[in-house]
VOBA-1610 file (N, C-alpha, C; in pm, whole numbers, padded with zeros to 5 digits, always signed):
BEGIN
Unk+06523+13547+04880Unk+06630+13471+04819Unk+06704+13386+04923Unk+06754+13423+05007Unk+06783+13383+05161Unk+06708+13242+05167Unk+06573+13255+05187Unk+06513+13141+05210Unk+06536+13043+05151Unk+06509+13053+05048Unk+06584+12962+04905Unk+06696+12863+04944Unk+06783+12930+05025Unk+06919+12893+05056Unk+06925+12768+05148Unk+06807+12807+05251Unk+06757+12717+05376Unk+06687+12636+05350Unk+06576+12687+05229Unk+06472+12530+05221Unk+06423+12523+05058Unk+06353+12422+05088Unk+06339+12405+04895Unk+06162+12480+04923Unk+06182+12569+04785Unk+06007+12639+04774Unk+05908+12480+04759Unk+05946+12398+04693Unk+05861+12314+04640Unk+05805+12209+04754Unk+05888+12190+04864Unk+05871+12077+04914Unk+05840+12162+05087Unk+05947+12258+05136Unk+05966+12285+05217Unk+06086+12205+05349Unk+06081+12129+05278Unk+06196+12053+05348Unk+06350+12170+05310Unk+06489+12082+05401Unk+06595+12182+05366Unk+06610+12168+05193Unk+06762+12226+05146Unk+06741+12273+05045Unk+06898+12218+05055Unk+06951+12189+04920Unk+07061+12129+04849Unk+07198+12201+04945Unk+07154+12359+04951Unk+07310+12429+04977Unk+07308+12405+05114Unk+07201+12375+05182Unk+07204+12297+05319Unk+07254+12160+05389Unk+07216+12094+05278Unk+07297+11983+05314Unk+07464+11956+05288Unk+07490+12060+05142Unk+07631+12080+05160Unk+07703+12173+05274Unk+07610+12276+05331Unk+07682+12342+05447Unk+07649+12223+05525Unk+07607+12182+05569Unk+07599+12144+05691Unk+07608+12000+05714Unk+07655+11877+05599Unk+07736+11765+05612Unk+07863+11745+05668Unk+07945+11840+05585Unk+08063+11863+05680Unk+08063+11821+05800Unk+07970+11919+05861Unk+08037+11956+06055Unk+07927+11800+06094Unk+07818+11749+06001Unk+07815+11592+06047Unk+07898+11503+06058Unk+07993+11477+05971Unk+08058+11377+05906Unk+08179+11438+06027Unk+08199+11573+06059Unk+08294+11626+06181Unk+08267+11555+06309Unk+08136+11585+06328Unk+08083+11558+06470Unk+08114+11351+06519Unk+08070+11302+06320Unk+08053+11130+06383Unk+08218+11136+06424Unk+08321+11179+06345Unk+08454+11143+06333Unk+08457+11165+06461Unk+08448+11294+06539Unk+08506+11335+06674Unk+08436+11248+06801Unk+08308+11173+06775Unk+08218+11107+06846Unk+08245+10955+06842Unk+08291+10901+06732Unk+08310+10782+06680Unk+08233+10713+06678Unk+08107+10755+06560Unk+07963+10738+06576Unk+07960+10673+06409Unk+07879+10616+06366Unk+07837+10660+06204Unk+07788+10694+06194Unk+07745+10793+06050Unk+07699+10853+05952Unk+07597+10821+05873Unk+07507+10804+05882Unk+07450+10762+05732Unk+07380+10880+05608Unk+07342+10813+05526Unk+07325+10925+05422Unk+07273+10822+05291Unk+07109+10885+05276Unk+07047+10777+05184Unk+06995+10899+05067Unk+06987+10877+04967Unk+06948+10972+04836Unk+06829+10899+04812Unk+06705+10925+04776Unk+06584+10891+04714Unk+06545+10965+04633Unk+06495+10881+04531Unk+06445+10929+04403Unk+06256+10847+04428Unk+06203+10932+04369Unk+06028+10880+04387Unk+05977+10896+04240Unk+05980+10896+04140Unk+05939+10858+04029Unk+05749+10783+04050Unk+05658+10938+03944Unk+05512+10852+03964Unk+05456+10829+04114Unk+05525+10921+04254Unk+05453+10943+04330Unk+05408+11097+04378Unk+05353+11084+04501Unk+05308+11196+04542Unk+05410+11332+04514Unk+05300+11429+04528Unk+05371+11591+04517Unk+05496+11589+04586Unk+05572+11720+04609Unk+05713+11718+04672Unk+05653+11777+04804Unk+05543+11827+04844Unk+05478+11871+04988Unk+05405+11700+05072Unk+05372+11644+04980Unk+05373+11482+05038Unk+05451+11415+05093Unk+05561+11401+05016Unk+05657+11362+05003Unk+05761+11416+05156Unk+05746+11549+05122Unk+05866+11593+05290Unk+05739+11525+05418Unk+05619+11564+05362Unk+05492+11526+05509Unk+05554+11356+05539Unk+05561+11300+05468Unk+05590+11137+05467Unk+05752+11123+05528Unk+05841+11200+05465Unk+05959+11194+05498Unk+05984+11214+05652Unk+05908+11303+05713Unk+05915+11388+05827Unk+05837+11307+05954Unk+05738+11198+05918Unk+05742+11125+05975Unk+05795+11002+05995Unk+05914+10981+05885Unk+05949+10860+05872Unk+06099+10860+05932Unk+06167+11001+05979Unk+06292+11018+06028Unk+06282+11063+06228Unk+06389+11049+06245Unk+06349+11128+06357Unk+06396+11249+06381Unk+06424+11340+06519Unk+06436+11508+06483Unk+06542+11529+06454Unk+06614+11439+06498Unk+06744+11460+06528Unk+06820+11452+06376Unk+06762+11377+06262Unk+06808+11358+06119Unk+06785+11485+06036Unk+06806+11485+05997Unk+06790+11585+05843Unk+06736+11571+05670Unk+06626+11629+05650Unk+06591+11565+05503Unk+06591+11696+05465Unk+06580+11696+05329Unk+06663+11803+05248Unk+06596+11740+05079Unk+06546+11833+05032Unk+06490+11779+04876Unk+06624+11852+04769Unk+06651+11780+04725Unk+06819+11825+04650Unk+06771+11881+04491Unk+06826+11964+04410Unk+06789+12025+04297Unk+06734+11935+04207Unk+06834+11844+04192Unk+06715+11748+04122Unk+06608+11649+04106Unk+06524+11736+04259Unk+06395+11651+04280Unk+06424+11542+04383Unk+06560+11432+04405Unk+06561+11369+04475Unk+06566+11424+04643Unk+06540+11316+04731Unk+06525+11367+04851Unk+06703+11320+04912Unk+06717+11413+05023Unk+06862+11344+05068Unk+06870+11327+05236Unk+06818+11224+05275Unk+06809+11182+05467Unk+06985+11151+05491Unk+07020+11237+05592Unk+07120+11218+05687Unk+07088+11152+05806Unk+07140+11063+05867Unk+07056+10998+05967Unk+07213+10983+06055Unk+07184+11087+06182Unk+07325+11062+06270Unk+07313+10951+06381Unk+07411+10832+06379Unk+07437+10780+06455Unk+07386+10624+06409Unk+07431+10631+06231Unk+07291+10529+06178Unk+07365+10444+06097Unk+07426+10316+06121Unk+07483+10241+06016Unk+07380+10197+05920Unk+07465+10141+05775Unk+07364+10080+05631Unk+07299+09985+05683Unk+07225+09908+05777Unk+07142+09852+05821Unk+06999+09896+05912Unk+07040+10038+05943Unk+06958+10097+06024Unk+06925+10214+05881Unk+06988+10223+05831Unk+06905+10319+05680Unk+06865+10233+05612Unk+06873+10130+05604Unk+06788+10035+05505Unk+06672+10014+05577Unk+06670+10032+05756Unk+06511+09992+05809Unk+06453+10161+05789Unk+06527+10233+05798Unk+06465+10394+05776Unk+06358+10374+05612Unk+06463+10333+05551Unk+06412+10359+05429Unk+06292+10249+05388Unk+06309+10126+05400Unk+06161+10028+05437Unk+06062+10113+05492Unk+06048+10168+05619Unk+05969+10243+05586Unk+05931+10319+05560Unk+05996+10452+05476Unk+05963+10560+05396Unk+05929+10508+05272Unk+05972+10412+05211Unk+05911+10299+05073Unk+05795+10286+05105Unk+05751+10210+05229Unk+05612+10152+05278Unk+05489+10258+05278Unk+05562+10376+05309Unk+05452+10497+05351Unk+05418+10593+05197Unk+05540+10571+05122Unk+05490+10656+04965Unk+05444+10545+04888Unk+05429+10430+04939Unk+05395+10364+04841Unk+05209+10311+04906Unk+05182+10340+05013Unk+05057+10347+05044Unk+04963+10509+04990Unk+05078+10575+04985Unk+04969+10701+04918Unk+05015+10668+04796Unk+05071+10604+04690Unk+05078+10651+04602Unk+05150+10490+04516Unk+05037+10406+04500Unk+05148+10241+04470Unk+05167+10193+04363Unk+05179+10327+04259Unk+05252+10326+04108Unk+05372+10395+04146Unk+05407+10435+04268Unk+05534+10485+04285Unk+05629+10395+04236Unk+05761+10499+04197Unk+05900+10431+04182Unk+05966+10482+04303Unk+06022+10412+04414Unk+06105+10506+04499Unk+06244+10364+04452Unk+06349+10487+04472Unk+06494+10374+04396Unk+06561+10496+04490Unk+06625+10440+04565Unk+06757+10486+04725Unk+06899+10418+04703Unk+06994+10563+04724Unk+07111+10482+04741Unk+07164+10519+04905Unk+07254+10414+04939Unk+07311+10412+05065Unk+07456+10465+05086Unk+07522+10546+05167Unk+07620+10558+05183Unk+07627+10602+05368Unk+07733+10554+05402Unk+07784+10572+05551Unk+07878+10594+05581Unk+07881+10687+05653Unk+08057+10702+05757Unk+08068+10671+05856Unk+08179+10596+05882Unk+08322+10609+05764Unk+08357+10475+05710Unk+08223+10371+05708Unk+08257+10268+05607Unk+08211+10241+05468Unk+08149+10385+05426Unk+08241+10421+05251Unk+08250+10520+05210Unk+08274+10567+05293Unk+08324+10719+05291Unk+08411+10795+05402Unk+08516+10909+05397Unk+08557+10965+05526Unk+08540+11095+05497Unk+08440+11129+05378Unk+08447+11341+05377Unk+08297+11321+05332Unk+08296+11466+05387Unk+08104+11437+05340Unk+08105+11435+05198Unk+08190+11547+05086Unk+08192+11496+04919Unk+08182+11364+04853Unk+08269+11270+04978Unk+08330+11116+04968Unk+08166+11048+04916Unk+08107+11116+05060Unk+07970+11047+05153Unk+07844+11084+05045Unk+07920+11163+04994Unk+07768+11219+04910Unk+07833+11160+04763Unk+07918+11157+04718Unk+07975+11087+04536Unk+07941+10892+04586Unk+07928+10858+04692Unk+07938+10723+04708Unk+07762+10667+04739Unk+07719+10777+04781Unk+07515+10772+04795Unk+07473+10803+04658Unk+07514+10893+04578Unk+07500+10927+04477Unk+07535+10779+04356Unk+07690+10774+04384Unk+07683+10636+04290Unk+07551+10500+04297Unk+07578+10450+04449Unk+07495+10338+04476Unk+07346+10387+04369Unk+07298+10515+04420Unk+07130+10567+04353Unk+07175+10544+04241Unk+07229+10569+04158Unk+07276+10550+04049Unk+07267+10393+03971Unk+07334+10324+04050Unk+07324+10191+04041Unk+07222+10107+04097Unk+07096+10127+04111Unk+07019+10083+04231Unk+06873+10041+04106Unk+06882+10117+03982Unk+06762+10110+03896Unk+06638+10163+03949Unk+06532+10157+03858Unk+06381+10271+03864Unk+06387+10230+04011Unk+06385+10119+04077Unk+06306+10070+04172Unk+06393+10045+04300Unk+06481+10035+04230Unk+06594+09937+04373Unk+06657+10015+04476Unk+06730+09981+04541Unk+06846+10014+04678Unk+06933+09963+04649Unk+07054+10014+04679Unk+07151+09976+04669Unk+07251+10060+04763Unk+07327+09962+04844Unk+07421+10009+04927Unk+07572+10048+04901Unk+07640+10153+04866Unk+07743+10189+04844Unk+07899+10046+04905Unk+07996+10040+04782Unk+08067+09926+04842Unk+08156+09963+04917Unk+08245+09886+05066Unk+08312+09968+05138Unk+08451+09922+05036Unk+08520+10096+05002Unk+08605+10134+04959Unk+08727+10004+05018Unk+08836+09984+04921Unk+08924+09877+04906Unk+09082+09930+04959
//
């Protein structure tokens, strides 16, 4: 059960209650570093398995990031030290690489970063979450910086 907690059975990547423990003390670390944050949600619709999918992910981040397959199937990359321009080249090519195994894929990503649209990881994760939301089967879309 434990395990469960740490990683997803399906994919093997981390696991949902992981990325909520452990955003926090990210979103801690950029604040105290004065670094950004980033934080991209992917959805893959009509591609590869969820063991593909982390294999692809895992080469498409580096060690230092974090991917995490979230309960509902979508994937969730933390990328420290990574403004919405450097997750949009992350994510080009994680698009490029599921869509060579698999090019009826739907992959549709939302963007969010700290701390320019967000300052709490809840913030960081309701504002990646919206953009995916708004982004359609296919698209990206970058979270707007808060007013």
């Amino acid at each position: 059960m434990t395990d469960q907690l740490v990683s997803d059975p399906a994919s093997g990547l981390f696991s949902e209650a992981m990325v909520r423990a452990m955003l926090p003390s990210r979103v801690a670390t950029a604040r105290r570093t004065l670094r950004q944050l980033g934080l991209i949600l992917v959805s893959v619709a009509d591609g590869p398995d969820p063991t593909a999918i982390a294999d692809i992910v895992g080469h498409s981040i580096r060690d230092s990031d974090m991917a995490a397959r979230l309960d509902d199937g979508n994937v969730a990359l933390i990328l420290e030290f990574t403004p919405s321009e450097g997750c949009s080249v992350v994510l080009e090519r994680l698009r490029a690489r599921i869509l060579e195994v698999a090019p009826e894929a739907q992959v549709a990503a939302g963007i969010a970063c700290y701390p320019a649209h967000a300052i709490s990881a809840t913030e960081l994760l309701d504002a990646a979450g919206e953009a995916l939301n708004g982004a359609g089967a296919a698209g990206i879309a970058v979270a707007p910086v808060p007013e």
